[in-house]
VEXGULO-729875 format. One record per residue: residue number from 1; x, y, z of N, C-alpha, C, O in turn. Coordinates in pm, 1 decimal. Each point is the difference from the previous one (the first is absolute). Layout:
BEGIN
     i       n.c1       n.c2       n.c3      ca.c1      ca.c2      ca.c3       c.c1       c.c2       c.c3       o.c1       o.c2       o.c3
   NUM          X          Y          Z          X          Y          Z          X          Y          Z          X          Y          Z
...
// end
This chain:
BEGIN
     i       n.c1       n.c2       n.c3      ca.c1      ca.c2      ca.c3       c.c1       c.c2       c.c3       o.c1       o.c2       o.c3
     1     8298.4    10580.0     8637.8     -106.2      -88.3       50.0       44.7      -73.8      126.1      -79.2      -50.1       79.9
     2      196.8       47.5      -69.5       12.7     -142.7      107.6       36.9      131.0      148.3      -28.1      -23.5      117.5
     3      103.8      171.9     -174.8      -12.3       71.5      143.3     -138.8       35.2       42.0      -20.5       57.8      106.7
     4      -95.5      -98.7     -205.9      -78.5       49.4       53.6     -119.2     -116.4        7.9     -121.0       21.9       -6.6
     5      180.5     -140.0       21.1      -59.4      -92.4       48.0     -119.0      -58.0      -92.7      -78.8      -83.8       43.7
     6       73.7      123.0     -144.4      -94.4      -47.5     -122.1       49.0     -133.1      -96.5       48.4      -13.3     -112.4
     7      -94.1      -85.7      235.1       48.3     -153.3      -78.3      -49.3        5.0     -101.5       77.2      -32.0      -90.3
     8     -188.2       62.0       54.7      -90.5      -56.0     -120.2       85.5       52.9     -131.1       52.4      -71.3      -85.6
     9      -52.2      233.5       93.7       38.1       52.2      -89.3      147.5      -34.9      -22.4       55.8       31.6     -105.0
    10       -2.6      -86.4      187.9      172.9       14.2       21.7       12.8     -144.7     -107.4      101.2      -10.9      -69.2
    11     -228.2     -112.2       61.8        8.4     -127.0      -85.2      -74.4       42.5      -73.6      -61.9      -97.7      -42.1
    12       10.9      219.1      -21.8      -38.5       46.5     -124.3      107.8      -42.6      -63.8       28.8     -103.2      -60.6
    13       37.9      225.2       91.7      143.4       46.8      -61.6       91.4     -100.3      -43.8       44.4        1.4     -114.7
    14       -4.3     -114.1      223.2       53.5      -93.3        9.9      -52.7     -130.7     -162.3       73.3      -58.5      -79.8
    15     -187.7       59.8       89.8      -67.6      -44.1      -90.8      -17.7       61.2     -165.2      -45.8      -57.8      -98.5
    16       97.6      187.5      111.6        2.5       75.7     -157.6      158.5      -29.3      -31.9       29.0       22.9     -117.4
    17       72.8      -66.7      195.2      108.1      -52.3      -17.6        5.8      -41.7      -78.7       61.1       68.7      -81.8
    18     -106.3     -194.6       31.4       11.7      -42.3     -101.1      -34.0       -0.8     -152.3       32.8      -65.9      -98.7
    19     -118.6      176.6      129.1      -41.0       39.5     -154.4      161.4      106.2      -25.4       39.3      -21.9     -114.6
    20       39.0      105.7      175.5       84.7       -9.1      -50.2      133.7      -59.4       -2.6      104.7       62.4      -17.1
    21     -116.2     -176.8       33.7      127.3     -108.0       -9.5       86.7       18.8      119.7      122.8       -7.2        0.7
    22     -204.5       33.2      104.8      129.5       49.0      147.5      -31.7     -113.1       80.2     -119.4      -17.1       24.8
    23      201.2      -62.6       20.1       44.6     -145.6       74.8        6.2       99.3      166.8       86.4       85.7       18.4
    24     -190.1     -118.7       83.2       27.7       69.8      124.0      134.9     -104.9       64.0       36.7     -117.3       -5.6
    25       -0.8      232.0       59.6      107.6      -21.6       89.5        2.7        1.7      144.5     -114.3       36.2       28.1
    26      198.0      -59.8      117.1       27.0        3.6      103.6     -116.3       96.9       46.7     -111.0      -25.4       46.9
    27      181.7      159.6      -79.3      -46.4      147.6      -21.7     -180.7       22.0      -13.3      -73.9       73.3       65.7
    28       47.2     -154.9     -161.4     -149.4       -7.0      -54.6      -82.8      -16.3       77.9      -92.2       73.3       35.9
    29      145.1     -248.5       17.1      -45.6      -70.1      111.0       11.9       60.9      120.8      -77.1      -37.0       88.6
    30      183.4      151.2      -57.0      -29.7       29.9      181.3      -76.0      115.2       -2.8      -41.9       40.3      108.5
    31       11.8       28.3     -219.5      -95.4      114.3       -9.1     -141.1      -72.4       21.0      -72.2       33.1       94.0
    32       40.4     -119.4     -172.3     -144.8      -79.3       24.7      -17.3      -61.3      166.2     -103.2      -12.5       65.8
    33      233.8      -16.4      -31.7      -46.8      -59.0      119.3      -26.3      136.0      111.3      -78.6        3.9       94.6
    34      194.8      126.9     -154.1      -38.4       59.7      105.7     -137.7       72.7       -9.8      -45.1       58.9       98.3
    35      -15.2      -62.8     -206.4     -131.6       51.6      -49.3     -105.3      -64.1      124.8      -61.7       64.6       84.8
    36       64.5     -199.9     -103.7      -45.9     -116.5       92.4      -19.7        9.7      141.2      -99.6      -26.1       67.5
    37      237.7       77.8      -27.7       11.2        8.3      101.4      -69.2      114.5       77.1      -61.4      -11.0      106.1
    38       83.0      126.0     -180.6      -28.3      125.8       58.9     -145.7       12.2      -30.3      -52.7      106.7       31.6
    39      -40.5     -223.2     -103.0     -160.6      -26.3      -22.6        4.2      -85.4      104.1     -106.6      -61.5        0.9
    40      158.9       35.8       64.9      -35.9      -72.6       96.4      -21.2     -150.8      -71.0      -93.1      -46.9       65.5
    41      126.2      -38.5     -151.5      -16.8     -115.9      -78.6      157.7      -64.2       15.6       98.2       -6.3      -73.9
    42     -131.4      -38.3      214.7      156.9      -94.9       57.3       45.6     -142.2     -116.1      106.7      -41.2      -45.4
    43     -242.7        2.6       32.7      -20.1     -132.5      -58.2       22.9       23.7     -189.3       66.5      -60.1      -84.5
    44     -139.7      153.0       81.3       11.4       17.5     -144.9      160.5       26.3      -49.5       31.9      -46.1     -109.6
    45       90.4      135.3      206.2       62.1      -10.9       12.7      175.2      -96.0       21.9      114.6        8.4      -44.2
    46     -184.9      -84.5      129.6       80.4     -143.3      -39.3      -38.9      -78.1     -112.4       84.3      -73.7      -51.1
    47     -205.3       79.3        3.2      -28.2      -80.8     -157.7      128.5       60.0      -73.0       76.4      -65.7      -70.6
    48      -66.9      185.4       96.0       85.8       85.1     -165.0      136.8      -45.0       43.2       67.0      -62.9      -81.9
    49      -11.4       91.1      217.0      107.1      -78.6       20.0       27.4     -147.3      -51.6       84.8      -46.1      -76.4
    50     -182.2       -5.9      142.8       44.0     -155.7      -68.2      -23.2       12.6     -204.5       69.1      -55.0      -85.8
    51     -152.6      118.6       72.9       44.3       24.6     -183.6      144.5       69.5      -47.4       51.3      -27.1     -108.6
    52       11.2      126.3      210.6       68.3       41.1      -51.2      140.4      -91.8       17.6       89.8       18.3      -82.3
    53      -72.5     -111.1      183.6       55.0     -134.0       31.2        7.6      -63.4     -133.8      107.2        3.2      -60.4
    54     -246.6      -80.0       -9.1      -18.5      -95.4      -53.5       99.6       93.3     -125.5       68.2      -78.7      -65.6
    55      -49.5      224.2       23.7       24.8       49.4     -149.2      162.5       56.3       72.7       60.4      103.4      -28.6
    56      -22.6     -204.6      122.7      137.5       13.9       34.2       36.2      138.7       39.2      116.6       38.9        6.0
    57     -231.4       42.0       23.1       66.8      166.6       14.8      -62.5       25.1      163.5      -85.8       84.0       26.7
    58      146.4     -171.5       67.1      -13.8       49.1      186.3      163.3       25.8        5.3       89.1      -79.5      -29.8
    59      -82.8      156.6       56.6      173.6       18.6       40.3      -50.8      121.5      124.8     -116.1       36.0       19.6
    60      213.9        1.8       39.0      -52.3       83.2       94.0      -61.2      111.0       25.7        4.9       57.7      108.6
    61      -92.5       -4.9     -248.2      -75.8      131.0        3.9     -118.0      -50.3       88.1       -8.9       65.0      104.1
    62      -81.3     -160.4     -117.4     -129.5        5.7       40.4      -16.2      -80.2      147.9     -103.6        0.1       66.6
    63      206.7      -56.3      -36.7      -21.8      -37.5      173.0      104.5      149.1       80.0       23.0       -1.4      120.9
    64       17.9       94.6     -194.4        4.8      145.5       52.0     -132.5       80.4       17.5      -34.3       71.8       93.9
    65      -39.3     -107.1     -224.8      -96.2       91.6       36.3     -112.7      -59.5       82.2      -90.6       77.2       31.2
    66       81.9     -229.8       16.6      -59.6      -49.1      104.0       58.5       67.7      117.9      -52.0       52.2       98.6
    67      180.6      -68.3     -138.4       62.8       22.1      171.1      -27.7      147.9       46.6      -31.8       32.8      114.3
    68       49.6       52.8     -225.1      -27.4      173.2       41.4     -159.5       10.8       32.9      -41.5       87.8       75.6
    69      -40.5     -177.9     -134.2     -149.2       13.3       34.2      -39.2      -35.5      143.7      -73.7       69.3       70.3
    70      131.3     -185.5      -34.1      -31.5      -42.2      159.5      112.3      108.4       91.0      -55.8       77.2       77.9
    71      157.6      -72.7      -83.7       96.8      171.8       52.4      -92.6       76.9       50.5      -12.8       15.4      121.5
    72      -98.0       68.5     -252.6      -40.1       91.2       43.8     -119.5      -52.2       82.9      -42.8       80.9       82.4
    73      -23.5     -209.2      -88.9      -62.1      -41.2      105.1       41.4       -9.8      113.5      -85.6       16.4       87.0
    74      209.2      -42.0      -46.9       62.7      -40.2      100.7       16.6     -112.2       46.4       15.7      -25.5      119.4
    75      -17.9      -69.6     -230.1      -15.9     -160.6       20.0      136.8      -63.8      -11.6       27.2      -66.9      -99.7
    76       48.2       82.5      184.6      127.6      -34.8       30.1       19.7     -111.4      -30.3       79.2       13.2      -93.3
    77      -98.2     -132.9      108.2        8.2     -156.5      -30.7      -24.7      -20.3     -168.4       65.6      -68.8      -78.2
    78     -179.0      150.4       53.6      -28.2      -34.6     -142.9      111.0       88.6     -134.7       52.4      -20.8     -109.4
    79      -69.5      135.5      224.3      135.5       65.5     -107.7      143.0      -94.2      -24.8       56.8       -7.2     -109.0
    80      -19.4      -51.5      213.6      120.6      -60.9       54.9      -28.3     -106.4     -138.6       70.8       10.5     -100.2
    81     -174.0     -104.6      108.5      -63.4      -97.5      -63.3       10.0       71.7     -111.5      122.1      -16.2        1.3
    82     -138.6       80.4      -96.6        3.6       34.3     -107.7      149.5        0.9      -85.7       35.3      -47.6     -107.9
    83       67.2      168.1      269.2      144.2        3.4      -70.9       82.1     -107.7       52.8      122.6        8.0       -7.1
    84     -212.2     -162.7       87.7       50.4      -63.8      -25.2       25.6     -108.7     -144.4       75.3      -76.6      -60.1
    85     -133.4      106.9       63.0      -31.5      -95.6     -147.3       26.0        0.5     -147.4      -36.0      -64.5      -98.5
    86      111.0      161.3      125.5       67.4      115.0     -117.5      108.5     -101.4     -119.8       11.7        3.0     -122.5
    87       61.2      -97.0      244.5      118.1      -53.1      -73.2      -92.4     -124.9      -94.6       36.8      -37.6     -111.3
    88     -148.8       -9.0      175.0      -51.8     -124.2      -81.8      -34.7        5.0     -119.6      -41.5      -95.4      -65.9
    89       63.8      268.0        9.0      -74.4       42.2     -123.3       86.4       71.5      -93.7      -15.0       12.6     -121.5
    90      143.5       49.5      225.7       88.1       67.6      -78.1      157.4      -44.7       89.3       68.4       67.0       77.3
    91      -53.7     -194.1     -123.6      162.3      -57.8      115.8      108.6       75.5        3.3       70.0      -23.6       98.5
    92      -24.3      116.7     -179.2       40.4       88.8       39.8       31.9      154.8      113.0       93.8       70.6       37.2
    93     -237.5      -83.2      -21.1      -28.7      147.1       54.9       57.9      -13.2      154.6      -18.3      -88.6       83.5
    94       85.7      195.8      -78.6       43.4       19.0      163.7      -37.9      129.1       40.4        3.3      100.2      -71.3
    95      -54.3     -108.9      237.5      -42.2      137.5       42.1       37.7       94.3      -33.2      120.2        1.5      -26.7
    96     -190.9      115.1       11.4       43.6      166.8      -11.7      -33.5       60.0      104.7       -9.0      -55.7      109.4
    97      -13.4      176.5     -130.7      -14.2       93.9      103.6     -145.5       20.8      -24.0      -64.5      -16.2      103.6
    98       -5.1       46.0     -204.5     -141.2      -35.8       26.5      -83.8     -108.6       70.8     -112.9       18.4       45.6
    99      195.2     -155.5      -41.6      -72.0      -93.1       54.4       -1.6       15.0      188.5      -87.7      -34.9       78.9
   100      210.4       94.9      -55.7       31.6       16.4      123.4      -95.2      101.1       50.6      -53.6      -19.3      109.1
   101       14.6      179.1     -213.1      -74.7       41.9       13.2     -142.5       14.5       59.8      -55.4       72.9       82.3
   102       16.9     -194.8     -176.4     -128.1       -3.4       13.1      -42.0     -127.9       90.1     -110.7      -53.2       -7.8
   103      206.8       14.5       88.1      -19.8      -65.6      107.9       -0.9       91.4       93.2     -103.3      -10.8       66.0
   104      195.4      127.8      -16.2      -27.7       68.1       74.8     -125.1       99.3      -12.7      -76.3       11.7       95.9
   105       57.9       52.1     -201.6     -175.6       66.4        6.6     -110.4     -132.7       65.4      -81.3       -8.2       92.1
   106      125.8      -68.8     -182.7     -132.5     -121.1       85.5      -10.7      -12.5      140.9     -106.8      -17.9       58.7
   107      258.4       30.8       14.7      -28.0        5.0      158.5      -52.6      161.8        9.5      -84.1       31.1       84.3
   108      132.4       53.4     -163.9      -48.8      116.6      100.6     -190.0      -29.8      -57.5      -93.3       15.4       78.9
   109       79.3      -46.3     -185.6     -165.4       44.7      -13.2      -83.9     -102.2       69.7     -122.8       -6.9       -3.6
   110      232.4      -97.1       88.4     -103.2     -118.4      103.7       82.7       58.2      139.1       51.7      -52.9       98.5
   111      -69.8      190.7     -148.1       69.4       15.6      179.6       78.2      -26.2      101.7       -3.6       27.8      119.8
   112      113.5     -117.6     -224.8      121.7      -95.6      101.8      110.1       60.7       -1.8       96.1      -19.0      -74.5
   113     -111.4      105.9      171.2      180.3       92.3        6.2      106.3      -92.3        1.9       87.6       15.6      -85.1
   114      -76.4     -120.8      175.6      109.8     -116.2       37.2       43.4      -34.9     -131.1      115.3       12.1      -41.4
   115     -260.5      -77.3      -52.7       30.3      -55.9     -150.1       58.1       92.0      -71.2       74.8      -42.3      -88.2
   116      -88.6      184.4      101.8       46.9       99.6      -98.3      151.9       25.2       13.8       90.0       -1.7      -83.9
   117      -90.6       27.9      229.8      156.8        4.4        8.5       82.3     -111.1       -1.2      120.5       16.0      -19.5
   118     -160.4     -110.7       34.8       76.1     -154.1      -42.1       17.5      -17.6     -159.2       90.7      -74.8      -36.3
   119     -165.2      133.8      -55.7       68.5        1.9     -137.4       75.7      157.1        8.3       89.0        8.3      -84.7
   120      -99.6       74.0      139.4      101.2       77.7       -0.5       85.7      -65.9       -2.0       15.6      -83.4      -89.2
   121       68.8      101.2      189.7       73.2      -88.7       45.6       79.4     -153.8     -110.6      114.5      -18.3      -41.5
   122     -249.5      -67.6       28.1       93.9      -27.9     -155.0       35.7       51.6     -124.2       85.8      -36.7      -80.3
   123     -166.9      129.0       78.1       54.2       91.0     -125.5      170.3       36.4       25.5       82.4       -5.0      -91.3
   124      -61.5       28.5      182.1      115.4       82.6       70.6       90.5      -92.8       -3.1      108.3       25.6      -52.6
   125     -138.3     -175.9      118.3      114.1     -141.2       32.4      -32.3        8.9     -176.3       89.6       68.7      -48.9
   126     -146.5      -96.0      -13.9       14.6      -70.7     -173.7       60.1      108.8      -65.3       24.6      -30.9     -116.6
   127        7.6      140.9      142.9       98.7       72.6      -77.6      -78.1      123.1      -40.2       45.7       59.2      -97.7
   128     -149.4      -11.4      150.8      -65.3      132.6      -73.0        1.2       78.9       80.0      -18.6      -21.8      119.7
   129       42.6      137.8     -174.8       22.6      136.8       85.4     -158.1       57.7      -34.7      -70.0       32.8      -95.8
   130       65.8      -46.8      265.6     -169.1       68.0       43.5       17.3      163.0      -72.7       93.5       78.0      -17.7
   131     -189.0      -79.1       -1.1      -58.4      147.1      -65.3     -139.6       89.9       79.8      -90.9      -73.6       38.7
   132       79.6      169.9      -23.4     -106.5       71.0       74.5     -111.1      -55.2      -17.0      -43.5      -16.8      114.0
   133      -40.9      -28.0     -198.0     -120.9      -62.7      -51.8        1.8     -118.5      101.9      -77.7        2.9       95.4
   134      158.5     -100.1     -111.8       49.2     -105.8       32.9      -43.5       30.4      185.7      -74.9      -77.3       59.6
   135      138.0      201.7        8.5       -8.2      -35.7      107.3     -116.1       43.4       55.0      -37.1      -43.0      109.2
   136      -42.7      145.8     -188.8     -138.9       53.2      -17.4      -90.2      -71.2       43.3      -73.4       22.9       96.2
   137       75.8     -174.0     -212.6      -66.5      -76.6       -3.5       -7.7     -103.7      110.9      -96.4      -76.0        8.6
   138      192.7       73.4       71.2       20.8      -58.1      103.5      -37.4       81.4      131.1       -0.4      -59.5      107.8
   139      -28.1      181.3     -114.1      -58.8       86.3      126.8     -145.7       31.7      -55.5      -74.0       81.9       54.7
   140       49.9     -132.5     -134.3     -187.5       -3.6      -43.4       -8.6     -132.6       59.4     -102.9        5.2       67.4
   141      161.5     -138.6      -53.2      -33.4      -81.0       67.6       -4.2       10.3      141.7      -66.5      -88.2       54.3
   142      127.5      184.7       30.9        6.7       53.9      130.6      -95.3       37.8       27.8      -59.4      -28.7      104.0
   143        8.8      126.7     -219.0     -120.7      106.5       53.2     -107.9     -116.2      -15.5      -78.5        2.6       94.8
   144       58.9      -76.4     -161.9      -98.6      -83.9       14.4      -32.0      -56.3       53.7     -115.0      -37.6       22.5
   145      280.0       -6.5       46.8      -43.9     -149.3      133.9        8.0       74.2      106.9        4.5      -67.2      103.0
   146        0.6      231.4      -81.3       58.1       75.0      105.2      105.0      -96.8       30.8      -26.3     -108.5       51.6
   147      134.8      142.2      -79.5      140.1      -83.5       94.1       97.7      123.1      -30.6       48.9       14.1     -112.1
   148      -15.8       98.5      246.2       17.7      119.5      -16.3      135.5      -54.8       28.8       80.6       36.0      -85.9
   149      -26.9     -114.9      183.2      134.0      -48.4      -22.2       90.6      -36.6     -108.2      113.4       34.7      -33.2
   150     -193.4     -109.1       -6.9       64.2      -34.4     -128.4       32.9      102.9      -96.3      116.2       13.7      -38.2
   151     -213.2       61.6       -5.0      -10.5       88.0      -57.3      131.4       90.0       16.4       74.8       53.5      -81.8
   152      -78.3      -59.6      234.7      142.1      120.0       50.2      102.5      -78.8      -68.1       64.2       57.7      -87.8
   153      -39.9     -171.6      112.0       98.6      -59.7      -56.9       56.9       -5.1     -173.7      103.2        2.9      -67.0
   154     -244.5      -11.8       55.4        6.6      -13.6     -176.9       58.0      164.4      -56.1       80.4       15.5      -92.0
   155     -141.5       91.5      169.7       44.1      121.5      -52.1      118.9       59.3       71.7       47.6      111.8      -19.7
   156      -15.6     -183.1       87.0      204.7       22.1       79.5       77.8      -89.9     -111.5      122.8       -8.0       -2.1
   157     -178.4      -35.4      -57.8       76.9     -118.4      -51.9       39.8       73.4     -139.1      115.4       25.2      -34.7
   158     -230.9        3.6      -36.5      -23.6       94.5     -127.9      127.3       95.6       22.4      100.9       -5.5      -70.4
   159     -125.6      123.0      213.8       60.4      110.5      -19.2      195.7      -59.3        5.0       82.3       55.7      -72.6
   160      -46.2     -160.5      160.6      125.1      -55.5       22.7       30.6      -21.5      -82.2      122.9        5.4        5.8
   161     -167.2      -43.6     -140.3       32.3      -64.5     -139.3      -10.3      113.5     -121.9       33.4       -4.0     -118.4
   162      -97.5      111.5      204.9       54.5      183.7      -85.1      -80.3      -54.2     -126.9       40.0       -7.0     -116.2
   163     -187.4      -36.3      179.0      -61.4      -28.4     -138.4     -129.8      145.1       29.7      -83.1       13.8       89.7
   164      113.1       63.6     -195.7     -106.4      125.6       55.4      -96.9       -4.3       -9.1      -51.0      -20.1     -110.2
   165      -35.4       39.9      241.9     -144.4       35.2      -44.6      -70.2       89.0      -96.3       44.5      109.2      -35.4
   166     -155.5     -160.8       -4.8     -119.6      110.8      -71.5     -108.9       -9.6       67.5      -25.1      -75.4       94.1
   167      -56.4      173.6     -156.9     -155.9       47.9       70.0      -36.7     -145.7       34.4       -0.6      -28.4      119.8
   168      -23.5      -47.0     -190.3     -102.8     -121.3      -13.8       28.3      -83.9      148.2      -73.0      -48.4       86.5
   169      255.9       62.2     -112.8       52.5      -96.2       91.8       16.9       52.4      135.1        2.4      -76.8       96.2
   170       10.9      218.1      -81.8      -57.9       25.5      115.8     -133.6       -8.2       95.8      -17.2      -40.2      115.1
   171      -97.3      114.6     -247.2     -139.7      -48.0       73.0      -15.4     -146.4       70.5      -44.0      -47.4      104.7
   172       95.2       12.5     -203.1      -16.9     -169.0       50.9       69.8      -23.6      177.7      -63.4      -59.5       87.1
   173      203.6      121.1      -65.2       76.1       -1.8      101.5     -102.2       35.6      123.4      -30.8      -70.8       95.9
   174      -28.0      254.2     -142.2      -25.5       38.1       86.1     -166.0      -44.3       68.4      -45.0       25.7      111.7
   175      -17.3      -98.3     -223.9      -79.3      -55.5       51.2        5.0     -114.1       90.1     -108.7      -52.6       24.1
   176      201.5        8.6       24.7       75.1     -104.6      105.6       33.0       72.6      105.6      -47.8      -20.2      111.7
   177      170.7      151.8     -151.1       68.5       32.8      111.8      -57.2      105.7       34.4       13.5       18.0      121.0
   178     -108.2      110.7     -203.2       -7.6       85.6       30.6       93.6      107.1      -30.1      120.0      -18.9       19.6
   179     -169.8      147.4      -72.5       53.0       78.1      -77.0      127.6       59.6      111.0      113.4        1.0      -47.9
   180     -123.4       28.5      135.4      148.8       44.0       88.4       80.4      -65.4      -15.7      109.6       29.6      -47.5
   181     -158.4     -168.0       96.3      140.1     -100.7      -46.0       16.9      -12.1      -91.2      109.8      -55.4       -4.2
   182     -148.3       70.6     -101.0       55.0      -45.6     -151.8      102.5      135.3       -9.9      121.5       -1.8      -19.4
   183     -199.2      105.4       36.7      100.6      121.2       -3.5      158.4        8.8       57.1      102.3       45.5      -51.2
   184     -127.6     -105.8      172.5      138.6       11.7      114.3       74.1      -71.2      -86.9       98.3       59.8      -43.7
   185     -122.8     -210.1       -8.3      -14.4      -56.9      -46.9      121.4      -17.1     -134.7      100.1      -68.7      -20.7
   186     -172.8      168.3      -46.7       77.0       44.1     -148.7       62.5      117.1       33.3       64.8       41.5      -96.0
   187      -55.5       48.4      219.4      109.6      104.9       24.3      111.2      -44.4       52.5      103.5       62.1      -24.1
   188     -100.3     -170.0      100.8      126.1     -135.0       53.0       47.5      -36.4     -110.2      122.4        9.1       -9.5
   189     -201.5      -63.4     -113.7      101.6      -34.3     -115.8       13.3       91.6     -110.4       27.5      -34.3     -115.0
   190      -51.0      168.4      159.6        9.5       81.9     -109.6      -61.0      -14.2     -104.9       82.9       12.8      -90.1
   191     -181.9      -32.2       48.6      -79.9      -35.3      -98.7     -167.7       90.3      -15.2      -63.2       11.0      105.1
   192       14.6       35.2     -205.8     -125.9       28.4      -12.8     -114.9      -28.7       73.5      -36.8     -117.5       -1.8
   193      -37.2      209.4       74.9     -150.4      -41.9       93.0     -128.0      -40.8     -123.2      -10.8       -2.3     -122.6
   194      -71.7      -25.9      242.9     -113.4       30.0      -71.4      -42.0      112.0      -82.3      -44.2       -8.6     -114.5
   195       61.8      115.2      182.9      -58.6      111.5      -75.9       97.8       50.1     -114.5      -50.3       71.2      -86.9
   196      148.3      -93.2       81.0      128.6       -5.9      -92.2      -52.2      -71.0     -140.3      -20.1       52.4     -109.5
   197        7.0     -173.5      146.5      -31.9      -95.9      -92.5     -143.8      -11.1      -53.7      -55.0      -68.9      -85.9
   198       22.8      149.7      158.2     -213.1       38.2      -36.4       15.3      127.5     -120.2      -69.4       33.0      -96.2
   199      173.7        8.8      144.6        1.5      176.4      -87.1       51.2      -63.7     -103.8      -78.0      -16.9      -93.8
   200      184.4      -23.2       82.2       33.4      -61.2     -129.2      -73.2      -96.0     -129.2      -11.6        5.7     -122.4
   201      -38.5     -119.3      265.9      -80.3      -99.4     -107.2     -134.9       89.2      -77.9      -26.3      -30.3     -116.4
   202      -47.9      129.4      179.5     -103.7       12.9      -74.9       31.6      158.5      -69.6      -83.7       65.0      -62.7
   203      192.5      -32.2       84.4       51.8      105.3     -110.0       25.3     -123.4     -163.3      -61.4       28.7     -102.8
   204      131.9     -124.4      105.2      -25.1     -112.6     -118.3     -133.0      -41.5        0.2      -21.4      -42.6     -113.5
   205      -71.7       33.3      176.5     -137.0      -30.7      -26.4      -50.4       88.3      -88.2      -19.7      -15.3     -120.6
   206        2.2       98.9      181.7       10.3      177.4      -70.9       -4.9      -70.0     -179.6      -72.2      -52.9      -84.4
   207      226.9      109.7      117.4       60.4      -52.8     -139.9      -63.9      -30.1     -103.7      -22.2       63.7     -103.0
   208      -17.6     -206.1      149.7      -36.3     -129.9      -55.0     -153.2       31.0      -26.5      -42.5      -59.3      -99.2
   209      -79.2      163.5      185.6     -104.8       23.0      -22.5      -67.2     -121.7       78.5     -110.8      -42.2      -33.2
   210      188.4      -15.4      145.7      -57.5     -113.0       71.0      -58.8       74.9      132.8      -48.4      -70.5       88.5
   211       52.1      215.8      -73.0        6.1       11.8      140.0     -172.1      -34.1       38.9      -39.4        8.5      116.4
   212      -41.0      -42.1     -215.6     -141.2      -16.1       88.7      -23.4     -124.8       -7.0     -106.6      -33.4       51.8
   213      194.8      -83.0     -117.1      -18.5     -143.3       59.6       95.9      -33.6      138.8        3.6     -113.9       46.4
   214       77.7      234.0       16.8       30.8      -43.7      122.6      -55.5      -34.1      106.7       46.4      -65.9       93.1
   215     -195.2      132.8     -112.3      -42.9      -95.2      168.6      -67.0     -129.2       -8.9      -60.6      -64.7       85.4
   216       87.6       39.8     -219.8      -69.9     -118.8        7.1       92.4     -123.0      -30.6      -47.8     -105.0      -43.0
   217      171.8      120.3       64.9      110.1      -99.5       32.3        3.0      -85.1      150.1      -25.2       27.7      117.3
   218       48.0      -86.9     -155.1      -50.9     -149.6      156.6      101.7       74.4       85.5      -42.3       22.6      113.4
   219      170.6       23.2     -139.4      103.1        8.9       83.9      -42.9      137.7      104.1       57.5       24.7      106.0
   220     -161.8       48.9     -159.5      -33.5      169.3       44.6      -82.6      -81.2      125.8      -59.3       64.4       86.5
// end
């Protein structure tokens, strides 16, 4: 109910709880809110938060799933606002690599290459070893803001650090630099092209029986 955005039904459920003796939890509560959320019911949403407050169970599941909801909006401040607020509910909790994460998708899905590669970048100073996704996600913020420089930079940076490309993370490249250069590109660092990494990825599509939801991936 709550991936598919059916608040109503999602506080059915929530509500037959108690006929069999089940006390909701953290868990309970961020499914309802994300139900909420994805109905578009912002307000109805913070009600359940502040209930799930009052029954002592906010710890940091449900200002995540605020924060991943405004992300995929691209609401940078409010995401920020969400995983800021994390410690007032759970004093323990210290950043991960998801939180860093999903600060950087939020710049790429508001189009801020600068913002994207500036949490690169802290990912990297705070101790995490960037991963392909990671720098992906940071050349979808390129293609968005067109900032083809940067972009060059972000994917010299990737290949110097012998972090290998895939299909995904190339399209993304070559939609900045253009398919020659990406090529010259990955034959300078010895590494897989586009069409390398195209033959491969959708031979596993194959596989998987995914090959006819490929064109309808944001990254195609």
């Amino acid at each position: 109910c709550a991936n598919d955005g059916k608040s109503d039904e999602a506080l059915a459920w929530y509500m037959r709880m108690s006929d069999f003796d089940l006390s909701p939890t953290a868990v309970t509560y961020a499914l309802l809110v994300k139900a909420c959320l994805r109905a578009d019911k912002f307000t109805d949403a913070l009600e359940l938060f502040s209930e799930a407050r009052a029954q002592n169970q906010a710890n940091n599941v449900i200002p995540h799933v605020f924060a991943s909801h405004f992300c995929q909006k691209g609401d940078v401040s409010k995401t920020w606002h969400w995983l800021d607020v994390i410690p007032m509910y759970e004093p323990s909790y210290t950043w991960q690599r998801r939180d860093y994460t999903l600060m950087l998708r939020a710049h790429a899905n508001a189009s801020d290459a600068a913002g994207a590669k500036w949490w690169l970048d802290c990912m990297r100073k705070d101790g995490y070893t960037l991963q392909v996704e990671d720098y992906t996600m940071a050349l979808k913020a390129c293609v968005r803001g067109r900032n083809i420089m940067l972009a060059q930079n972000i994917f010299m940076d990737q290949l110097r650090c012998k972090v290998l490309p895939n299909y995904p993370n190339l399209v993304m490249a070559t939609k900045c630099l253009g398919e020659t250069n990406v090529n010259r590109i990955c034959t300078l660092h010895k590494c897989p092209n586009l069409r390398q990494t195209q033959e491969e990825f959708e031979a596993k599509a194959g596989e998987l029986g995914l090959e006819k939801s490929l064109k309808s991936w944001s990254w195609r």
